[in-house]
C-alpha positions as CSV (number, residue, x, y, z in Angstrom):
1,X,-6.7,14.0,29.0
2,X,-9.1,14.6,32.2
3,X,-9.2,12.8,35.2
4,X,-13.0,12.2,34.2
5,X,-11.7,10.2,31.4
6,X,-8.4,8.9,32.7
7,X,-10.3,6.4,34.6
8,X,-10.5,1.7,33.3
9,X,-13.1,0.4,36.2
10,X,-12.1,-3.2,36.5
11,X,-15.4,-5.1,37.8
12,X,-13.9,-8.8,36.4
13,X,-12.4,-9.6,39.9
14,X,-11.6,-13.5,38.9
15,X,-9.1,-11.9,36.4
16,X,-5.8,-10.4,37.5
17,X,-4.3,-7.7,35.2
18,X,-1.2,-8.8,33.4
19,X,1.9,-6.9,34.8
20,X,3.0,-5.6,31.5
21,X,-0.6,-4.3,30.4
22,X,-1.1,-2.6,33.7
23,X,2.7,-1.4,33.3
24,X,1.9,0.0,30.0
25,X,-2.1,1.5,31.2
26,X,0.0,3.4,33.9
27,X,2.5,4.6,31.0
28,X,-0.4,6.0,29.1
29,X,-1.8,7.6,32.2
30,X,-4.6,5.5,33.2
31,X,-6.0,4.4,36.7
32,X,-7.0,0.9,37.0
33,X,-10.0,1.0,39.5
34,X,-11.2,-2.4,41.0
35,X,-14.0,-1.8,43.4
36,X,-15.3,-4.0,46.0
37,X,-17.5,-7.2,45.1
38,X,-20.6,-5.6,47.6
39,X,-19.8,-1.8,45.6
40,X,-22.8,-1.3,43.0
41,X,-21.7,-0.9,39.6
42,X,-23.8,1.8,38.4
43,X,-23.3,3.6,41.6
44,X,-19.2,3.4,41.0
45,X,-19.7,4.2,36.9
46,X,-22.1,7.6,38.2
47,X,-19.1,8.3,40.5
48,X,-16.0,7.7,38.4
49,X,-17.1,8.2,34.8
50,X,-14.5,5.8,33.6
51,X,-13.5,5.5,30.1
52,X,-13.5,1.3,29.9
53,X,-15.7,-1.1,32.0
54,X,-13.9,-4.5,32.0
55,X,-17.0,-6.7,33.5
56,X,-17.1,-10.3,34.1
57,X,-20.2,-13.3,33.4
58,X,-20.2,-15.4,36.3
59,X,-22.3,-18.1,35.0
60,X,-25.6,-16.0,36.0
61,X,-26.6,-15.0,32.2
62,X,-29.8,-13.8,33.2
63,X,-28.9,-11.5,35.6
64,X,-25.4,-10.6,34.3
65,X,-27.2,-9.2,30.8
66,X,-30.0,-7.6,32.4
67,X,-26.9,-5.8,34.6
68,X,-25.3,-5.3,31.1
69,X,-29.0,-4.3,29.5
70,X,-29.1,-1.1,32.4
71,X,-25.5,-0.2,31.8
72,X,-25.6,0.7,28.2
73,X,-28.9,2.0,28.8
74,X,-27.9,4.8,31.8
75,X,-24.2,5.1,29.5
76,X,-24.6,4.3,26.1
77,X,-21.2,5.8,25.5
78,X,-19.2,3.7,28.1
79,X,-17.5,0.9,26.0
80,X,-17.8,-2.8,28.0
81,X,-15.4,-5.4,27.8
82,X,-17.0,-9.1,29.0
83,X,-14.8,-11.6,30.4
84,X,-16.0,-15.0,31.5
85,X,-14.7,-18.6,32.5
86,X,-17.7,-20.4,31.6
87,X,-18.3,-18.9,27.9
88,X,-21.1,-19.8,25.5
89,X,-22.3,-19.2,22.5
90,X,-25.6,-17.7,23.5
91,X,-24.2,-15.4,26.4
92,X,-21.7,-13.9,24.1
93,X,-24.3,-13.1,21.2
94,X,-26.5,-11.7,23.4
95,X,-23.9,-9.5,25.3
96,X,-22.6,-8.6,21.4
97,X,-26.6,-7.3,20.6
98,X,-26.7,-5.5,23.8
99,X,-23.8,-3.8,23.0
100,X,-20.3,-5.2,24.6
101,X,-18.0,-4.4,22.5
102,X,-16.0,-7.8,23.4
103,X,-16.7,-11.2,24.7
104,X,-13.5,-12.9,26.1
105,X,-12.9,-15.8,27.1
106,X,-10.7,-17.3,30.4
107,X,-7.9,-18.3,28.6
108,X,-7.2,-14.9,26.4
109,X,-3.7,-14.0,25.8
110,X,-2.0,-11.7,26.7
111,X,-1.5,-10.0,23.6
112,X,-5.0,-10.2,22.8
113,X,-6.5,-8.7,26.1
114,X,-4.2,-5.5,25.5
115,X,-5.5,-5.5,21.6
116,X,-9.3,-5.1,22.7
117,X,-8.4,-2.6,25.6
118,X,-6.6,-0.5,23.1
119,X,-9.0,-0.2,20.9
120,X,-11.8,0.5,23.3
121,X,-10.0,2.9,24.6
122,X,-9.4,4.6,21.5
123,X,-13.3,4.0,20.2
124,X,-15.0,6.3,21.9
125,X,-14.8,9.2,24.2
126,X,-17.3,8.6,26.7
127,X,-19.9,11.6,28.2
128,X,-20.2,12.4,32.0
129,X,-22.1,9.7,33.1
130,X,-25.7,10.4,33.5
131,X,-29.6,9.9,32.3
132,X,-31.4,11.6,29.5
133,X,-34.9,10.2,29.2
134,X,-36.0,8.7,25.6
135,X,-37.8,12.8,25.0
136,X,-34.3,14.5,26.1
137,X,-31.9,12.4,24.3
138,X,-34.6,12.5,21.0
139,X,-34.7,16.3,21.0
140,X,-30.5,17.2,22.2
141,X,-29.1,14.1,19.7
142,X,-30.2,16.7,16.5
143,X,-27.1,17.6,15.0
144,X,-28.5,19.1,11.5
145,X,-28.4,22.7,11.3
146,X,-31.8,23.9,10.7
147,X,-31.8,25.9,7.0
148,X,-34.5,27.3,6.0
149,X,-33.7,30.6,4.4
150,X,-31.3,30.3,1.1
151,X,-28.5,31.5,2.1
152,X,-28.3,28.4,4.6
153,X,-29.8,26.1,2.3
154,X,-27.2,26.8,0.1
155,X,-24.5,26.5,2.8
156,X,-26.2,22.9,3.6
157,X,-25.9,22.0,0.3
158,X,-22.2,22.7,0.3
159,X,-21.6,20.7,2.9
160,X,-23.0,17.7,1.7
161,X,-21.4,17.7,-1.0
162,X,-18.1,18.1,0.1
163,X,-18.5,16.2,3.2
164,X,-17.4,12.6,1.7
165,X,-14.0,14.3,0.9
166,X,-10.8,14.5,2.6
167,X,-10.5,18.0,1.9
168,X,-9.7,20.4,4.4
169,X,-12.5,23.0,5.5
170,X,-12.5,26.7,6.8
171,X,-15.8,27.8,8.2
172,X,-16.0,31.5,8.3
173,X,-18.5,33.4,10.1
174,X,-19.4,35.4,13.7
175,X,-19.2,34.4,17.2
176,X,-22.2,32.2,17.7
177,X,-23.5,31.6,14.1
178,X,-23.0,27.4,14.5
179,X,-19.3,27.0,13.1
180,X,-18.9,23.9,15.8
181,X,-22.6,22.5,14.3
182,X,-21.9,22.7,11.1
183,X,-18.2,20.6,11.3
184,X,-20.4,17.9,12.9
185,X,-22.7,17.6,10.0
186,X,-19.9,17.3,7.9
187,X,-18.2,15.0,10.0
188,X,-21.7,13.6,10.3
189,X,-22.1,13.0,6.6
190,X,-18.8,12.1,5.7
191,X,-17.3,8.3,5.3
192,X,-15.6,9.4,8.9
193,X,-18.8,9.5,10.8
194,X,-18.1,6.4,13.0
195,X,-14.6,7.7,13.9
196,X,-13.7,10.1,16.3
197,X,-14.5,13.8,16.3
198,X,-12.5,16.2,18.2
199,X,-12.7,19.9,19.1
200,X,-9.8,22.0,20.3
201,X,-10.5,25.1,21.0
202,X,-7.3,27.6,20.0
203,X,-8.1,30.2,21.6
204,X,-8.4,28.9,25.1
205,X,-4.8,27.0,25.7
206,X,-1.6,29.0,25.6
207,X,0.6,28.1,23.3
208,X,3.4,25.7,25.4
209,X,-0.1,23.7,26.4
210,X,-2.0,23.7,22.7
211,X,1.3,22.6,21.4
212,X,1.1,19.2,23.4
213,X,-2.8,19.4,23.3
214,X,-2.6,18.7,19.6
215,X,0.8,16.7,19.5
216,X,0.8,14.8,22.3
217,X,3.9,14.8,24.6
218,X,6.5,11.7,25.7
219,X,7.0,10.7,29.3
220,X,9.7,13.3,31.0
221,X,9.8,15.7,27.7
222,X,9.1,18.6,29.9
223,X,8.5,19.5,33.7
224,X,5.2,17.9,34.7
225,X,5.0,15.4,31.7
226,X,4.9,12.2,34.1
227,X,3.4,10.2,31.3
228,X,3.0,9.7,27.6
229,X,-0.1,11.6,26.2
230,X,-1.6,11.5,22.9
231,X,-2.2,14.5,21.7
232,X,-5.4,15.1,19.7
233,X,-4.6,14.3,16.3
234,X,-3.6,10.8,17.3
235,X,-7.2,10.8,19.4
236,X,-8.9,11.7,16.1
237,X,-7.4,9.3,13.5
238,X,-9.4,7.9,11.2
239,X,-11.8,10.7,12.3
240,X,-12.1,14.5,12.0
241,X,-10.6,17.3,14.1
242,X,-12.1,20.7,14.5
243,X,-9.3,23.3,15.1
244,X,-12.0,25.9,16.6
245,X,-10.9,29.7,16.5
246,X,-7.6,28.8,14.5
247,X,-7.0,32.1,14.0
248,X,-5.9,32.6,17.9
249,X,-2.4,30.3,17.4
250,X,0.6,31.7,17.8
251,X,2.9,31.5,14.5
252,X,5.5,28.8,16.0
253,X,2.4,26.7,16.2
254,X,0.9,27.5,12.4
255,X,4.2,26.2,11.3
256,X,3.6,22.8,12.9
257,X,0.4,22.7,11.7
258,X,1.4,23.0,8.5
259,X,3.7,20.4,8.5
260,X,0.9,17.9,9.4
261,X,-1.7,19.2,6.6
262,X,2.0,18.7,3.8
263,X,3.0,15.1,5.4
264,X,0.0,14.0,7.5
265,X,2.2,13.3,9.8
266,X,3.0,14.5,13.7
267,X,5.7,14.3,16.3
268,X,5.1,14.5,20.3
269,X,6.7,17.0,22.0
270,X,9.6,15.4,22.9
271,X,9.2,12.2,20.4
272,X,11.7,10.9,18.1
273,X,10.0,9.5,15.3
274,X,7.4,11.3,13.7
275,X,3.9,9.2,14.0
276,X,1.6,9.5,10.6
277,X,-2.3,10.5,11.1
278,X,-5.6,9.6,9.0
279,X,-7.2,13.1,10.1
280,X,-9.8,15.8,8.2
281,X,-9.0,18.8,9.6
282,X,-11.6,21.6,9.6
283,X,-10.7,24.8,10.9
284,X,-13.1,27.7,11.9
285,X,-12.4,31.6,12.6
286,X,-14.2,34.7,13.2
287,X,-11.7,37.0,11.7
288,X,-10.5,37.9,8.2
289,X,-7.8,35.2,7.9
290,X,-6.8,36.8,4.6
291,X,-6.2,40.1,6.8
292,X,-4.3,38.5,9.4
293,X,-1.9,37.6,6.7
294,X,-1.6,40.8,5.6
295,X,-0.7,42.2,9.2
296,X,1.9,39.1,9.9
297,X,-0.8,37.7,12.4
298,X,-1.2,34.4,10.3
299,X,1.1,32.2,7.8
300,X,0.1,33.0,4.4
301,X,1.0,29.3,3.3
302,X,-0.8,28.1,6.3
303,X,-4.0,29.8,5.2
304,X,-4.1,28.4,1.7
305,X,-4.1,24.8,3.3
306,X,-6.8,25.8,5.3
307,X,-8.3,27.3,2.9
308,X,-8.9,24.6,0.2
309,X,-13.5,24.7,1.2
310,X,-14.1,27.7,2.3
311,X,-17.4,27.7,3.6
312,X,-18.9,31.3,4.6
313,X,-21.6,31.3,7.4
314,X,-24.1,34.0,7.4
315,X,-24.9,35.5,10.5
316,X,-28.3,35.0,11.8
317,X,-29.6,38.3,11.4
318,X,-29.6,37.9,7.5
319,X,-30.9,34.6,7.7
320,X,-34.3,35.5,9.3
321,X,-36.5,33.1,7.9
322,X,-34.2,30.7,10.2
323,X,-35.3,33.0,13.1
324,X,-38.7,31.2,14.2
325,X,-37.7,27.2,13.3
326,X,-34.7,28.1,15.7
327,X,-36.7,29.3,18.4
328,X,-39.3,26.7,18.9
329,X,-36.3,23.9,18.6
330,X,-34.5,25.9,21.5
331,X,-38.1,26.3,23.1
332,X,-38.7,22.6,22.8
333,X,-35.2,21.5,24.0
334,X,-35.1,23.8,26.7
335,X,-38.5,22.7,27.9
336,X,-37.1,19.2,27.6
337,X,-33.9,19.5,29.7
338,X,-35.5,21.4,32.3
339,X,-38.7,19.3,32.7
340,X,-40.8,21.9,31.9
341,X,-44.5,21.3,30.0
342,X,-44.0,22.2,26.7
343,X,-44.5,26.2,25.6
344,X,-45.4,27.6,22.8
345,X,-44.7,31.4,21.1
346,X,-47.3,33.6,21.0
347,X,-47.3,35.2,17.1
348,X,-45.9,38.6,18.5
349,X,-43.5,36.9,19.9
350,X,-42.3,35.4,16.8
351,X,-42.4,38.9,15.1
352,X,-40.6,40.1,18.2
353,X,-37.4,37.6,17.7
354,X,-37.3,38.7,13.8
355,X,-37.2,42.4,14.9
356,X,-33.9,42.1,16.9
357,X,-30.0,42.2,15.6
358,X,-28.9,39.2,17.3
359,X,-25.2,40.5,17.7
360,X,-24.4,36.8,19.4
361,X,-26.1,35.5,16.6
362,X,-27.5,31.9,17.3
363,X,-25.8,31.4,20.6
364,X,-27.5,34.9,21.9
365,X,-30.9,33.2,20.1
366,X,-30.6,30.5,22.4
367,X,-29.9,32.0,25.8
368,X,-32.9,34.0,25.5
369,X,-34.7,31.0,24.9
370,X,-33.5,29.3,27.5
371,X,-34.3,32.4,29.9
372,X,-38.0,32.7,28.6
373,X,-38.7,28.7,29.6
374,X,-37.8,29.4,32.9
375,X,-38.7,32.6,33.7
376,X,-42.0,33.0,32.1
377,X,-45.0,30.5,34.1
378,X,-47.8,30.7,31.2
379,X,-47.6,28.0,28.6
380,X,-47.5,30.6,25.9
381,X,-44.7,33.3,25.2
382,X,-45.8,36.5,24.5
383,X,-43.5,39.2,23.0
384,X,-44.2,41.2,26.4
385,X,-42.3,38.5,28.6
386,X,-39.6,38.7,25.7
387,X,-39.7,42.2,26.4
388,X,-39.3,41.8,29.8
389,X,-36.7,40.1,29.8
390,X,-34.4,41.3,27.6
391,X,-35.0,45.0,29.3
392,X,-34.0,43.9,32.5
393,X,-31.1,42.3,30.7
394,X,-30.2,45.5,28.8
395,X,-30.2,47.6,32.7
396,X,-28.0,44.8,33.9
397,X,-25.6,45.4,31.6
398,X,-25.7,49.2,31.8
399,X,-25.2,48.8,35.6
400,X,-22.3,46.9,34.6
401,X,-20.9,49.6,31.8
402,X,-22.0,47.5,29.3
403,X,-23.2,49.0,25.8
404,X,-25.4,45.1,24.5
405,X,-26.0,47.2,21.2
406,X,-22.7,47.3,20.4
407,X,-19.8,44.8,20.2
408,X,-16.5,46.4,21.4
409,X,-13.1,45.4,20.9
410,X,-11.4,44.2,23.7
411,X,-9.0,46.6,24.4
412,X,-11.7,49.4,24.9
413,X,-13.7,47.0,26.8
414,X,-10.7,46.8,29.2
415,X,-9.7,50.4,29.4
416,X,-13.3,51.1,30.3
417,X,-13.5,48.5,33.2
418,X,-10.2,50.0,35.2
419,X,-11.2,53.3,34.7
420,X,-14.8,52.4,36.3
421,X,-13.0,50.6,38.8
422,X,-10.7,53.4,39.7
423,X,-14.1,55.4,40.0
424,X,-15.0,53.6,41.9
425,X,-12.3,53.5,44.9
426,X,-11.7,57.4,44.5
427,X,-8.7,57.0,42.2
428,X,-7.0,54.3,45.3
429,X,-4.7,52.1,42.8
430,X,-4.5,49.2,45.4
431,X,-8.2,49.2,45.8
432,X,-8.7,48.9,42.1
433,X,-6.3,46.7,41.2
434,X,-7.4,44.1,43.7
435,X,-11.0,44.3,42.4
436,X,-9.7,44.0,38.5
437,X,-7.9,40.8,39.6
438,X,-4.5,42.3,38.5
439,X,-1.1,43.2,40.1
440,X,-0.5,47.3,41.0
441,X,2.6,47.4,38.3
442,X,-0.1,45.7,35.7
443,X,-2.6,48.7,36.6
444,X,0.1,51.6,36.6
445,X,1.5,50.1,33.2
446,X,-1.9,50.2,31.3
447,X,-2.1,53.6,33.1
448,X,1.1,54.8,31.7
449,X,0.0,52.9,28.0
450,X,-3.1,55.0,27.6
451,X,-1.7,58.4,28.7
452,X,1.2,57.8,26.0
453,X,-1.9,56.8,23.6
454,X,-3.7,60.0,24.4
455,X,-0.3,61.8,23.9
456,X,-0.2,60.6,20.5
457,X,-3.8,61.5,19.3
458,X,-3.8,64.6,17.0
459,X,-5.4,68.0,18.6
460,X,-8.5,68.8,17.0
461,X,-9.8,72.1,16.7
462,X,-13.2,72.4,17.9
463,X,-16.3,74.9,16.0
């Protein structure tokens, strides 16, 4: 869990914290901040982005839910527990309506206190705090992919209907086609959609720190572990969890991911007893799972528990009728977020969008988009400023030794970046190496790997 979200900002300074709830808050890795009574609250939620505000009613109601009225207003994601000595009826259904999730009295237990801070703190998983006027928040808060040709209204279709299911889902498709959109619909459709949804990304944790990412870890299990952590299938029960890029986990790990999907069940690294989950998995990838199997890369078994919905997403360049709704959404939200007056495409510059291959797919759609709303002053977008822009893009990128026609796999990508780098420095290895980021042993070996490589390659004889 992140600091950002590790934090419980006590405001309700006539109430002391029970010794064994704080004892067992500090277990689970929280930080109980109690500002001073002169410290503005908004100012200290801005500042901390705490996951729990535990407020108090002094009597004031007026003031007090007008105080409450701004704070779910500027963090509508922030859950707020009341507490008061002087409870009434009216103060606590009006706190309730402006959206508290609790109104406690004086005289709470114990038991009860650590009930309602539990379950706010497993609710919700709060933003970094901040303001989206009524326009932003109305154009950033759509979640529905937009479908408009058939291949995507057929994939929308699928997901509807499978959405109110428990089933497990494997959304195929490229980098940048909307894998992570499309798991929020169905989240977003499903019975689920007021529990938790949570996205792991695979590819970015090694596996010692995905391994307690998903399964949580025990107090002392391993050097560093000063606390107990949930991992994220406890964070998403009752919920759904997106397993992004599943294809990028080591085997050890498919194994234990396995055994959840067989006995819905998990254990902490570390744990003892094994702790059972209400969880829909969906998994994504961008590679031929069923060819990862074949070259030992991925568990065969795991696969065909993943694999129980596929859902195939088409990349965008076949779905151009999608081309142009995309764009002026992206135009619009851009223009939104940026406080920009509103633009508009010029016809070429529609006809320009459908011309290109959009290797990024969506993704690449949008960071043009983006570029074109800050970059080009007239209201409308011509396909010459579309132009412009993506050939001063293109000469970037050559500089760079970049080919943006053509995807290359990483291991060329790499060999062509030292040898540019040792180009560069007149073939001086230290030179090089400290530019690449990389050790001199690390350069020699991939040095010493590519001459073997070029060894191997079979003469041909040249006409």
């Amino acid at each position: 869990m992140s600091d950002s979200l590790n934090k419980i900002l006590w405001t309700a300074t006539d109430f002391s914290i029970p010794p064994d709830i704080w004892k067992k808050l500090e277990g689970q890795g929280y930080k109980v901040l109690m500002p001073g009574i002169e410290e503005n609250i908004i100012d200290k939620i801005q500042l901390l982005c705490p996951k729990l505000l535990v407020d108090q009613f002094d009597g004031e109601s007026g003031a007090e839910l007008a105080r409450l009225r701004v704070v779910k207003e500027r963090f509508p994601d922030l859950p707020v527990v009341l507490m008061s000595n002087q409870p009434s009826v009216e103060e606590a259904v009006n706190s309730i309506k402006l959206g508290a999730l609790e109104y406690l009295t004086g005289n709470i237990t114990s038991e009860r206190l650590w009930a309602v801070i539990e379950a706010a703190l497993s609710c919700s998983c709060p933003k970094a705090a901040g303001v989206l006027t009524r326009k932003r928040r109305d154009i950033t808060s759509i979640k529905k992919p937009i479908a408009v040709h058939k291949s995507m209204v057929r994939v929308m279709e699928l997901a509807r209907k499978i959405a109110p299911s428990r089933s497990t889902v494997l959304v195929k498709g490229e980098t940048g086609t909307g894998k992570e959109v499309l798991a929020r619909f169905v989240h977003g459709c499903s019975d689920r959609r007021d529990g938790p949804f949570i996205a792991v990304n695979c590819a970015a944790l090694p596996e010692t720190l995905l391994e307690s990412e998903l399964f949580g870890h025990e107090k002392g299990s391993f050097t560093g572990a000063i606390s107990r952590k949930k991992g994220k299938f406890e964070l998403a029960n009752g919920g759904t969890l997106l397993l992004d890029e599943i294809s990028e986990t080591e085997v050890s790990i498919q194994a234990k991911l396995l055994r959840v999907l067989q006995e819905r069940e998990i254990d902490r690294v570390g744990g003892q007893f094994s702790i059972p989950v209400d969880v829909r998995v969906i998994a994504t990838t961008n590679r031929d799972l069923e060819a990862e199997t074949r070259n030992g890369n991925f568990r065969l078994d795991l696969f065909y528990r993943l694999n129980v919905v596929p859902v195939n997403l088409p990349p965008l360049r076949d779905r151009w009728d999608d081309i142009a709704p995309l764009g002026e959404f992206f135009l619009q939200k851009h223009c939104a977020l940026n406080n920009i007056p509103v633009k508009m495409f010029a016809q070429d510059a529609v006809e320009f969008l459908k011309g290109r291959n959009w290797p990024g797919n969506v993704r690449e759609l949008e960071n043009l988009i983006e570029r074109s709303t800050l970059l080009v002053d007239s209201k409308d977008i011509k396909a010459a400023d579309l132009e412009r822009i993506v050939s001063s893009e293109e000469r970037e990128q050559d500089h760079h030794g970049y080919d943006c026609g053509r995807l290359i796999p990483l291991k060329e990508m790499e060999k062509k970046m030292i040898f540019q780098a040792l180009d560069s420095h007149r073939g001086n290895r230290t030179h090089a190496a400290k530019v690449l980021g990389i050790s001199v042993r690390t350069l020699r070996n991939k040095l010493h790997e590519y001459r073997e490589m070029l060894e191997k390659e079979p003469l041909v004889a040249h006409k």
